[in-house]
DRENLO-291514 format. One record per atom (N, C-alpha, C, CB): residue in one letter; y, x, z. Coordinates in steps of 0.05 Angstrom, whole numbers, plus 5000, padded with zeros to 4 digits. Each point is the difference from the previous one (the first is absolute). Glycine has a CB too. Layout:
<atoms>
AYXZ
...
</atoms>
This chain:
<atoms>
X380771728370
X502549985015
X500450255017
X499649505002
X503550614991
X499850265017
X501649945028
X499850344954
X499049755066
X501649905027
X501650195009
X496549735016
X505550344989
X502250175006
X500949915030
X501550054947
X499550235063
X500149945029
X503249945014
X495450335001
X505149565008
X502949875008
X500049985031
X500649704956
X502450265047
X501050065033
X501949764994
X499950615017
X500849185000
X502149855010
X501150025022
X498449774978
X504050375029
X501550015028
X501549734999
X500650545004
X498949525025
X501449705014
X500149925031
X498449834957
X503750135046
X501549965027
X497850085011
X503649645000
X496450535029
X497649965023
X500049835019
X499550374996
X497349445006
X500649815010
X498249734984
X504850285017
X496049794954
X498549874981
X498750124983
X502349745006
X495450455003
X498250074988
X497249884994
X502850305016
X496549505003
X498249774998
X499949814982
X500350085036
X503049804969
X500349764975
X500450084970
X502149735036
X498250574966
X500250074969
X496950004992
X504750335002
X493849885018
X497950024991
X498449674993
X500550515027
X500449304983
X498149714993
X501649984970
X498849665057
X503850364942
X502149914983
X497550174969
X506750015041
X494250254959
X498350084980
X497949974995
X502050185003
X495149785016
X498749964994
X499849664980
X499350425040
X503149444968
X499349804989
X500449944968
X500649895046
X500850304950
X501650074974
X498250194982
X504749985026
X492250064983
X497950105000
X500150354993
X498349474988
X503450635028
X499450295003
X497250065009
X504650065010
X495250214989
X497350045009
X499750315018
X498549684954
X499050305070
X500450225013
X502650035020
X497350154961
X504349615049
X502249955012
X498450145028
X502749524971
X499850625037
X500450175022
X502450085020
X496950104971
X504049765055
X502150045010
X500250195010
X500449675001
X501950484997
X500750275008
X503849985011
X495550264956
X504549995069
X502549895018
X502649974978
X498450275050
X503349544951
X501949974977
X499449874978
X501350355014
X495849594982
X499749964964
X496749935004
X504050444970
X495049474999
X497949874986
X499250194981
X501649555008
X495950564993
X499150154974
X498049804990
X500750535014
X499449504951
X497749824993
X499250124974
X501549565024
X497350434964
X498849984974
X500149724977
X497350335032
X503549774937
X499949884987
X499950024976
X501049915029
X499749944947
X500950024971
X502749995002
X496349794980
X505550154983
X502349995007
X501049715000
X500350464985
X497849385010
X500249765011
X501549925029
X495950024972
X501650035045
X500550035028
X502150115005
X496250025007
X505850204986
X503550115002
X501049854995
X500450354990
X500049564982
X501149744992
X500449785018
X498250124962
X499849775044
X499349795019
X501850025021
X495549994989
X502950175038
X501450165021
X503549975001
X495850344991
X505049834983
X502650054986
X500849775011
X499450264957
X500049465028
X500849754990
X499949825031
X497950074943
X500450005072
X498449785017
X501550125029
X494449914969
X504850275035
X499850015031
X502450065011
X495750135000
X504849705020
X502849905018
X499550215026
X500449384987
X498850825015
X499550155030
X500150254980
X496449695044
X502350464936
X500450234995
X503150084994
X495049984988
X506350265021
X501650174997
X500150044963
X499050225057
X499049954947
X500250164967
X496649994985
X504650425020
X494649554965
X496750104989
X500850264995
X497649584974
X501150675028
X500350234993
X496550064993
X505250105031
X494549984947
X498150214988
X499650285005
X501049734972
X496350305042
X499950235011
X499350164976
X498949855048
X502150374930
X499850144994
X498350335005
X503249604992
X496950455028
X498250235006
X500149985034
X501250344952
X496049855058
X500250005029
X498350265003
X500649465013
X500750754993
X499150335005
X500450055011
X499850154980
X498750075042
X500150145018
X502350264998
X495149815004
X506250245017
X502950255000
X499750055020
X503749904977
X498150475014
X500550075034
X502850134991
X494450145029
X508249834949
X501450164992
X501849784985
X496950455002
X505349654993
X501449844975
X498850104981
X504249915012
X495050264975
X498950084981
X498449804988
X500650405016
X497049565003
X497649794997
X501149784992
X497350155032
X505249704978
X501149794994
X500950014970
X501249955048
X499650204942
X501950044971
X497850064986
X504950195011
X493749984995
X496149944977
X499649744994
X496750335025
X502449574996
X498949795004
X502449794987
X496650205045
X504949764956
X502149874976
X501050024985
X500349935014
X499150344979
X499850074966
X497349944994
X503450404996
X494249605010
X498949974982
X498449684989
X500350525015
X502849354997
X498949764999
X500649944965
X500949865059
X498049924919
X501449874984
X501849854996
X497450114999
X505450075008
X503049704998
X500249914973
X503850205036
X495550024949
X500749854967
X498449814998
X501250364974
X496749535035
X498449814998
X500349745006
X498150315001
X503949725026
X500649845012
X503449814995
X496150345026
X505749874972
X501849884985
X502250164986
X498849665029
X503550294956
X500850074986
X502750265015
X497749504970
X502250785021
X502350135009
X502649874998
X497750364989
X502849434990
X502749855005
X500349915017
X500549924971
X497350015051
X501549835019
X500850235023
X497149494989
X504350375028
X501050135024
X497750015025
X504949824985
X495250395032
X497850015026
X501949995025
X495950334978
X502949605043
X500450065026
X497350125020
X504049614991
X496650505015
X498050185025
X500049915025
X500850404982
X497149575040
X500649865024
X497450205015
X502249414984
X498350615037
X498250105024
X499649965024
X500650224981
X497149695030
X499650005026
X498050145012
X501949644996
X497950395032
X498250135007
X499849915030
X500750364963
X497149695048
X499050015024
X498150305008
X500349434994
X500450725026
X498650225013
X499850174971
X497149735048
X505250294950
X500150274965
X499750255007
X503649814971
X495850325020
X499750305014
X502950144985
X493650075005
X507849874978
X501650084978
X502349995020
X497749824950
X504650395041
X501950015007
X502349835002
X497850294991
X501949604980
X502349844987
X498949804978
X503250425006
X497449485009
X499949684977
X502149974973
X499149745048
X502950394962
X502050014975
X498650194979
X504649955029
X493850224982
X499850214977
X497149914983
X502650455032
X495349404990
X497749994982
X500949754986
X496150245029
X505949574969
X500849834981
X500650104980
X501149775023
X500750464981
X501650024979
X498050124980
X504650055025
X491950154989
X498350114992
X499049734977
X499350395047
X500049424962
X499349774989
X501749924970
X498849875054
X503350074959
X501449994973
X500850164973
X500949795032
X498650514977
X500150304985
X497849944988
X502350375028
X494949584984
X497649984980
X500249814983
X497250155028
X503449634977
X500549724975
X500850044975
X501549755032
X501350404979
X501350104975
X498650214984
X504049885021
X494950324994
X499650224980
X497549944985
X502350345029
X495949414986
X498449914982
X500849904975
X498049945034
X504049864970
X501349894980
X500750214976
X501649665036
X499750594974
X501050124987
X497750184982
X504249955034
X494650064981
X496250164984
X499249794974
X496950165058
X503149624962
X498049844968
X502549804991
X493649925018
X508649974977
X501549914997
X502550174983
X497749735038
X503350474976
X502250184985
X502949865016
X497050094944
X502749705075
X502649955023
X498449975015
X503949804985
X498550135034
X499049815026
X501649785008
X498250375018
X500249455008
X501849774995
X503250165017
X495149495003
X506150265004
X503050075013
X499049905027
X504049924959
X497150075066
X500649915026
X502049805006
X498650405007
X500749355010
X502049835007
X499149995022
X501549774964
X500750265058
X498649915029
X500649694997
X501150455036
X500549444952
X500449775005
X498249754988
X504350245007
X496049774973
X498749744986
X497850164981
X504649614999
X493350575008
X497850154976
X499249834988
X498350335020
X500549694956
X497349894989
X497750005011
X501650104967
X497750155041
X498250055016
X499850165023
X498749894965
X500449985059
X500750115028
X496350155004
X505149515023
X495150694981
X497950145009
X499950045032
X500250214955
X497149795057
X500849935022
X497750265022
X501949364981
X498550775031
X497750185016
X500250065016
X499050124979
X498249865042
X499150065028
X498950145001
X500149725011
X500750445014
X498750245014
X498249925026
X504250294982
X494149715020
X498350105036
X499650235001
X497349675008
X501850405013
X499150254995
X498050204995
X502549845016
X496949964964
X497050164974
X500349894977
X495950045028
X504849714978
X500049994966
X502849854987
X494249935002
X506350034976
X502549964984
X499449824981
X501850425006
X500149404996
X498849744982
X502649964985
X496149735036
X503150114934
X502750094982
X499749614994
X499850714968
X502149195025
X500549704990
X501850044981
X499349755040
X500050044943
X503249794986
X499949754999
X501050294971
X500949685038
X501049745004
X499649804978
X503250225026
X495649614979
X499549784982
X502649775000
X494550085009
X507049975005
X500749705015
X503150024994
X496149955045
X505550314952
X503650085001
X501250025021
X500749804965
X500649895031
X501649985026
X498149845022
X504850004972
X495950035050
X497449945025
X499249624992
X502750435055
X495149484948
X499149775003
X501949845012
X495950165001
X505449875020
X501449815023
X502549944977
X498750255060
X502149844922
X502850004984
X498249794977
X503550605010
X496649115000
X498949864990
X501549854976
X497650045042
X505250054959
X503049824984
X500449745001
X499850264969
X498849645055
X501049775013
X503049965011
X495450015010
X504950135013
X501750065015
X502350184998
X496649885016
X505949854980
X502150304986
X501750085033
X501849774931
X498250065092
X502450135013
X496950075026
X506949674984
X493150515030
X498050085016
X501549855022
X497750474981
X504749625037
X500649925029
X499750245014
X498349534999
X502350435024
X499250195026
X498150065001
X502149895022
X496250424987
X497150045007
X498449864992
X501150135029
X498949784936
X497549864992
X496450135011
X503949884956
X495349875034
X497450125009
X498350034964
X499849695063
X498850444934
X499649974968
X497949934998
X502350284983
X497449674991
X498349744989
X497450025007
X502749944963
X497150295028
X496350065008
X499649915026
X499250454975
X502749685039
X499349985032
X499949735007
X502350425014
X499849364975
X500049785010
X497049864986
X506049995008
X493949974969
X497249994986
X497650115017
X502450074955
X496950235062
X498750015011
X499949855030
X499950354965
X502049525045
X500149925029
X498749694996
X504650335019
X496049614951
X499549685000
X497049954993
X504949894982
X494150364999
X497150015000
X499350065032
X499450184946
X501250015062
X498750145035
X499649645010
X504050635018
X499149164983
X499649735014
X496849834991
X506049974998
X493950054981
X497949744992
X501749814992
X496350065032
X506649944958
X500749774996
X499650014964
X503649945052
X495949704948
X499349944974
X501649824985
X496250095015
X504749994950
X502049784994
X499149745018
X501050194950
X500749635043
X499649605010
X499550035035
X496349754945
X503450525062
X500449975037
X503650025002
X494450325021
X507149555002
X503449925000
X500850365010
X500449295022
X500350874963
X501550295012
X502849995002
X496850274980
X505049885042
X501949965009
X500850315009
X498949475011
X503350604981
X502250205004
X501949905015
X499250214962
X501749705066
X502249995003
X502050245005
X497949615010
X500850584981
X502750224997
X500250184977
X499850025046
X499649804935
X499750054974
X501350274990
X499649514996
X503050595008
X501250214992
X500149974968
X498550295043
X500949884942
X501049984970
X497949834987
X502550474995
X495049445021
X497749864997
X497350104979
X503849665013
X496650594997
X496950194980
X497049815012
X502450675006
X498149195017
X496649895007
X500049784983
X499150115051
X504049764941
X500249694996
X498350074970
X505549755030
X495250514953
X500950064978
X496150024992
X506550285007
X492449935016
X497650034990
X498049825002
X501350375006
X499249365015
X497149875003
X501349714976
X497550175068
X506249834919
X499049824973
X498950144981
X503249725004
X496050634996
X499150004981
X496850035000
X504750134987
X494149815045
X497349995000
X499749715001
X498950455022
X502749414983
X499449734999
X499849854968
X502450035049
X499150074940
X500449904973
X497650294980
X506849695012
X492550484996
X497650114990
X501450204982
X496549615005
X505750524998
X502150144984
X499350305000
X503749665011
X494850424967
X500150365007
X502550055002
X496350174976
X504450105051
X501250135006
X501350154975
X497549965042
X501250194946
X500450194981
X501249824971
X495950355025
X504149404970
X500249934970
X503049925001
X494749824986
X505950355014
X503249984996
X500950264996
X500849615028
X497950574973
X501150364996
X498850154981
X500750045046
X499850114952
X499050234991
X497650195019
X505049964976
X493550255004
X498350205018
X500850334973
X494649515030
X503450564996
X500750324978
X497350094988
X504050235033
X494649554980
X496550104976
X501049934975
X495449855028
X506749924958
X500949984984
X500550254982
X501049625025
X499350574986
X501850254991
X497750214994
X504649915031
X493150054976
X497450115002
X498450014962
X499749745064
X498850464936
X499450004968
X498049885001
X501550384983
X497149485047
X498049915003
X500049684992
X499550405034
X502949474965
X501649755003
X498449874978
X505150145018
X494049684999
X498649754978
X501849735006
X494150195002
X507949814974
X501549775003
X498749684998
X503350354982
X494549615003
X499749745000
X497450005023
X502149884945
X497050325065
X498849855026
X502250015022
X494750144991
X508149985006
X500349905022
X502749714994
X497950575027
X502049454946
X500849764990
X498649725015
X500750304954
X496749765042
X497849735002
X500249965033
X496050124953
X504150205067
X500549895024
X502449815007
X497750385007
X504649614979
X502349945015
X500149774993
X502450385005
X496549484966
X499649754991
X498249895023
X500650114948
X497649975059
X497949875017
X501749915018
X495950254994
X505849985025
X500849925025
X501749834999
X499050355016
X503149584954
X501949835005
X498549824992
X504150204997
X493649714999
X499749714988
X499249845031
X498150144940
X500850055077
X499250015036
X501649895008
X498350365011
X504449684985
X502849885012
X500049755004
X502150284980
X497949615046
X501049715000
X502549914997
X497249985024
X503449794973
X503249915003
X500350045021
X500749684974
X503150365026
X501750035020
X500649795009
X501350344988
X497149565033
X500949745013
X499550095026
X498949634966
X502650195054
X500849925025
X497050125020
X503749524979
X496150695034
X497950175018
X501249925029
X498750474965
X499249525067
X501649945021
X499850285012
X499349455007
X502350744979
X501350255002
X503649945006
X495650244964
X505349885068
X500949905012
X501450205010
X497449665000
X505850394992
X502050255009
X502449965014
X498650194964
X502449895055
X502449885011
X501850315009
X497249465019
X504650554986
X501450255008
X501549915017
X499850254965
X502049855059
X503049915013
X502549974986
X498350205033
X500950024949
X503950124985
X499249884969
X502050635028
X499849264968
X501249934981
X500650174971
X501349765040
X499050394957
X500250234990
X497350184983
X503649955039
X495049984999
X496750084988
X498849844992
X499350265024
X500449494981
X499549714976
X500350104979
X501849645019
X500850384970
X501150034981
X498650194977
X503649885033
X495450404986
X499650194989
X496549924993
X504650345024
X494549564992
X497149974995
X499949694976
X498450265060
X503249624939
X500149774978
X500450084984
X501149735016
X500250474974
X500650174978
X498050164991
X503949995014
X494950054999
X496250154995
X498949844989
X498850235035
X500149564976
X499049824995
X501149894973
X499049985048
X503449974951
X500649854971
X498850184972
X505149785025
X495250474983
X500150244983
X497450064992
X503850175020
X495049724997
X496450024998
X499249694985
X498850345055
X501649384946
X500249864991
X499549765021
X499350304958
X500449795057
X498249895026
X502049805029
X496450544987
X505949444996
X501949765012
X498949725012
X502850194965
X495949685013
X497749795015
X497350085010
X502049704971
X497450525028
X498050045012
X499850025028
X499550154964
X503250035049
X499949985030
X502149845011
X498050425001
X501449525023
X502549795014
X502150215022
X496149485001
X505450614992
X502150215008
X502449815014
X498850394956
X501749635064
X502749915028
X500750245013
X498149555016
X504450374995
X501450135021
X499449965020
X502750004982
X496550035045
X499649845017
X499850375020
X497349354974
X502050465056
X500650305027
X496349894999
X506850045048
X491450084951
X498050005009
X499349855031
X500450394967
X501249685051
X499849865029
X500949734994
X501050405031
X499849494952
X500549734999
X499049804987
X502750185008
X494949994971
X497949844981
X497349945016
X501950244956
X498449585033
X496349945002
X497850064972
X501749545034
X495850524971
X497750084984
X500249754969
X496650225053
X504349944928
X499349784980
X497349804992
X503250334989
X494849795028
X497849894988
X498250045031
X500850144937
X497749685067
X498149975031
X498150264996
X499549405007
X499450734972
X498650325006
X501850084980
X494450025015
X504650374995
X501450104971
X500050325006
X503649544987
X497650594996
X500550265009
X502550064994
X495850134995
X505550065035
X502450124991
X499450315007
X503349565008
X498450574969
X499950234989
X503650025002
X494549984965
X506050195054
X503050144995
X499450275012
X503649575003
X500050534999
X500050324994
X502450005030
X499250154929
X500649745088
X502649945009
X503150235008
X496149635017
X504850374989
X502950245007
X498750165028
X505449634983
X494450605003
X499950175024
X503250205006
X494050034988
X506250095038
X502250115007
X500350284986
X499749745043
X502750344941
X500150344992
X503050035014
X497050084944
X504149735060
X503550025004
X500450055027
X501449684965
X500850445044
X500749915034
X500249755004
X502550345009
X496149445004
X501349805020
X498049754987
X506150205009
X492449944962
X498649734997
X496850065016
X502949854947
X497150305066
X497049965016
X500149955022
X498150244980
X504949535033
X499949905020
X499849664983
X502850455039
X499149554932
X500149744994
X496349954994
X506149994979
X492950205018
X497049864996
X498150055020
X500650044954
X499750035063
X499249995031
X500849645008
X501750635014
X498949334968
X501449635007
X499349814987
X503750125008
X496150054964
X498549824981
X496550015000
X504750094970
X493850135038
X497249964990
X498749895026
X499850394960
X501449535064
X498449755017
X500549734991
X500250265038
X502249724939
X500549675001
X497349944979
X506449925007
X494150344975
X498549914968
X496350045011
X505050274955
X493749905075
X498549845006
X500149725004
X499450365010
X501849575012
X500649745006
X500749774971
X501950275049
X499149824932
X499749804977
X496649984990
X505650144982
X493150165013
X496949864994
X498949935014
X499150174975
X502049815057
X497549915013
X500949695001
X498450475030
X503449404966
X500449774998
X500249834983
X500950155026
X500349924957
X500049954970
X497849984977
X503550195016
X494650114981
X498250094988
X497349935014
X503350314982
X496749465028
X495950065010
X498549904974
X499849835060
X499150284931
X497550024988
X501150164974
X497349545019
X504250694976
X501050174985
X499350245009
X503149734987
X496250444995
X499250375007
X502150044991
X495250164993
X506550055026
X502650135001
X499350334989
X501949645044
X499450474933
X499450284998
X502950165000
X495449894973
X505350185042
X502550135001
X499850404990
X501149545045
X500950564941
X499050254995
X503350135010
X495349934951
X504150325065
X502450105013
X498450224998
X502949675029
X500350524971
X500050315015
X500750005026
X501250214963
X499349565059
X500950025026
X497750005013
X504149814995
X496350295022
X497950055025
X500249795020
X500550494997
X501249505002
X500349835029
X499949664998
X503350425014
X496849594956
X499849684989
X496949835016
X502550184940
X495749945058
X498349925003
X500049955038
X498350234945
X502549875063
X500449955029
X501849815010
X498850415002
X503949584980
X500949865001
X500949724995
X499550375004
X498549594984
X498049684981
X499149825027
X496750304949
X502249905059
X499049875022
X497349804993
X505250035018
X493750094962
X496849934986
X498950234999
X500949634969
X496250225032
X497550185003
X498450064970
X499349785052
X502550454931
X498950044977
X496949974993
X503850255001
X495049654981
X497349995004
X498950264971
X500049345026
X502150724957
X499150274988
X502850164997
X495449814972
X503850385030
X502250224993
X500550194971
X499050005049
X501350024936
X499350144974
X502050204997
X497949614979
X501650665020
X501450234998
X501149964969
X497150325037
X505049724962
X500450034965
X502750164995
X497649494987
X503250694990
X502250054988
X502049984980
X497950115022
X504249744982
X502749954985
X501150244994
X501049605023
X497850624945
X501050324999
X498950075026
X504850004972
X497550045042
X499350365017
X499749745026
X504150644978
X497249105021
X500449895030
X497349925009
X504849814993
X493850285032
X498749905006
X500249675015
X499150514994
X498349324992
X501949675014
X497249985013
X504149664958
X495950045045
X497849855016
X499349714983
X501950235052
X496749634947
X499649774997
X497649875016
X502250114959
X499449715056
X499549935017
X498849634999
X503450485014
X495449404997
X498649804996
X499849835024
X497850264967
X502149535035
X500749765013
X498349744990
X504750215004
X493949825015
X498749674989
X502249805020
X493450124992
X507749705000
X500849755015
X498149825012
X503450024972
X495350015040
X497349725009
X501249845024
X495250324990
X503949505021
X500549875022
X498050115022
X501749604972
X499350495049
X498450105018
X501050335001
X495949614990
X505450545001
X501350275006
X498350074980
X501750085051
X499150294948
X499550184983
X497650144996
X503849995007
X495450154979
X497750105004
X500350305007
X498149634970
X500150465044
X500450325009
X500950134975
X496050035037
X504950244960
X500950134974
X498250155007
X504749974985
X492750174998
X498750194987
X501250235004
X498449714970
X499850555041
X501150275001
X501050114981
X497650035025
X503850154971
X501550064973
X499450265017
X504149604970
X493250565022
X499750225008
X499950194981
X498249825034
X501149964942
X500150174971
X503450064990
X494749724981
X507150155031
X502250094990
X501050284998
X500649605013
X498250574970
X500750284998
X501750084988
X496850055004
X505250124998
X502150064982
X499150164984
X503249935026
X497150074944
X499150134971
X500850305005
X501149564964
X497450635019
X499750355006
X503949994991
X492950274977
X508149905032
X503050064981
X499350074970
X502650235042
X498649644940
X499850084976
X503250084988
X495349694997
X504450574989
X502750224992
X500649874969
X498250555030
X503349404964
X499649994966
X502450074987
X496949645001
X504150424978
X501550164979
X499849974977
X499950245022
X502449714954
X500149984980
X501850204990
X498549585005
X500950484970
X501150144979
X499549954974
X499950285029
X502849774960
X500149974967
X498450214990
X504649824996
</atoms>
């Protein structure tokens, strides 16, 4: 068995639950690193990964990792990799770059260095090269700079993990899938425990715990771009996807639990849900949150609630987030409350004593997820969040 070395980016924040996530999916040599999961494997284990995991971004294959001090070094070092080996000049490429503490001038240029060597490889042992799509490639190449060494990927995966083809209408400021997938692992909540969104929005949490509840790989409904690979062993990864659908439970009735205020957004999140298949699976209402009671005597709720970007709504929620304390503290006793915001002031204005805090990011937004035990007898102190560090700046750039 040959073990090949791989990178999974993914939201920061959930670098922990990926790393358990893969290990369980039996990668090997799992290692968390800021942003992402490096691990070791076969092409099994990609496959898998590919197929399985609800928190990774993308699997990417680390292809080479050399030392530079020049673009030059960069365009060696990717020419003399084997692309004909890897896949076919018909298909299309895309180039991607990031970097942290680069010594290099331009990011535009050592891409474009990147992508000049591909081709002219191509063009050495092949007689073409492939074409460029920024938009939809075959194959997305992907490379990082620090400042010593240069690391080259391709993408195993296409379009990102989170684009699961569940979900056809997103809503306002979704939160995406991985991320919601990673907040529900971060909870401990387990199918057959009662979960509750009352501010469901287009309903990505409702969407991801029927499909951990009902045991649904993420991935078996799409496509990947190892497919596209000369490496592609169709009937093992035939035999994976048979396995995972036979895993599948029926779609029956889960006490997964969504409610929204507007009508509209009902609407839009019932429509997800139907589209996914998962109509009887969750129990979806209209209802104002301040006016419900807990469907079930314990449980977990998991929402995203409205924070202020507009003039005039960060007085209307200066109004709203003491009542919606005041609903779990009266309503919810013996329920863990996990609320995830970009507001600051939410948490003060709850008027609860968070008992964890979890740094995490939605893209570029930095949020919080925040934690609430309901007990009888008040809150528990909240834990220092001394480790909450903000991530190095990372620069990145693409080119055709």
């Amino acid at each position: 068995m040959t073990l090949r070395y791989f990178f999974a980016p993914c939201p920061r924040g959930l670098e922990s639950v990926l790393v358990n996530e893969l290990e369980q999916l039996g990668a090997s040599f799992v290692s968390g690193r800021d942003g992402g999961v490096q691990f070791q494997g076969d092409w099994d284990i990609c496959y898998r990964a590919n197929l399985e995991s609800r928190i990774a971004s993308r699997i990417l294959w680390r292809v080479a990792e050399e030392p530079y001090s020049t673009e030059t070094d960069v365009y060696e070092a990717a020419r003399a990799l084997p692309w004909g080996e890897w896949f076919s000049p018909a298909l299309t490429i895309r180039v991607k770059l990031a970097a942290i503490k680069c010594p290099l001038r331009s990011l535009d240029f050592a891409t474009l260095k990147i992508k000049d060597a591909v081709c002219d490889k191509f063009r050495e042992t092949a007689g073409r090269r492939p074409s460029v799509d920024t938009a939809q490639p075959d194959i997305r190449i992907h490379g990082f700079l620090n400042a010593r060494t240069f690391s080259l990927y391709v993408d195993t995966s296409g379009d990102a993990l989170f684009k699961r083809g569940l979900r056809k209408n997103a809503g306002e400021a979704p939160i995406r899938e991985n991320l919601a997938a990673g907040i529900l692992s971060l909870t401990g909540w387990q199918p057959g425990i009662p979960l509750l969104d009352p501010m469901c929005g287009s309903g990505t949490f409702l969407l991801e715990a029927a499909q951990i509840a009902l045991d649904i790989a993420p991935g078996s409904g799409r496509a990947f771009a190892f497919e596209k690979l000369k490496q592609f062993k169709k009937a093992q990864w035939d035999r994976l996807k048979e396995a995972a659908l036979s895993r599948q439970k029926p779609k029956t009735a889960q006490p997964i639990f969504g409610s929204d205020l507007y009508g509209d957004i009902v609407a839009l999140a019932r429509s997800n849900l139907a589209a996914a298949g998962f109509s009887e699976v969750v129990a979806l209402k209209q209802a104002n949150f301040l006016e419900t009671s807990a469907p079930a005597s314990s449980g977990f709720l998991v929402t995203n609630p409205p924070y202020g970007v507009r003039v005039g709504e960060q007085h209307e929620l200066a109004e709203f987030y003491p009542k919606l304390g005041d609903v779990l503290k009266k309503k919810f006793s013996g329920w863990t409350a996990y609320i995830v915001t970009a507001d600051p002031l939410l948490p003060k204005l709850l008027r609860l004593t968070p008992s964890r805090r979890i740094p995490l990011f939605n893209g570029a937004l930095e949020c919080r997820l925040l934690e609430y035990k309901m007990v009888a007898g008040g809150m528990r102190k909240a834990k220092k969040a001394s480790d909450e560090v903000p991530p190095d700046h990372v620069v990145k750039s693409s080119h055709g």
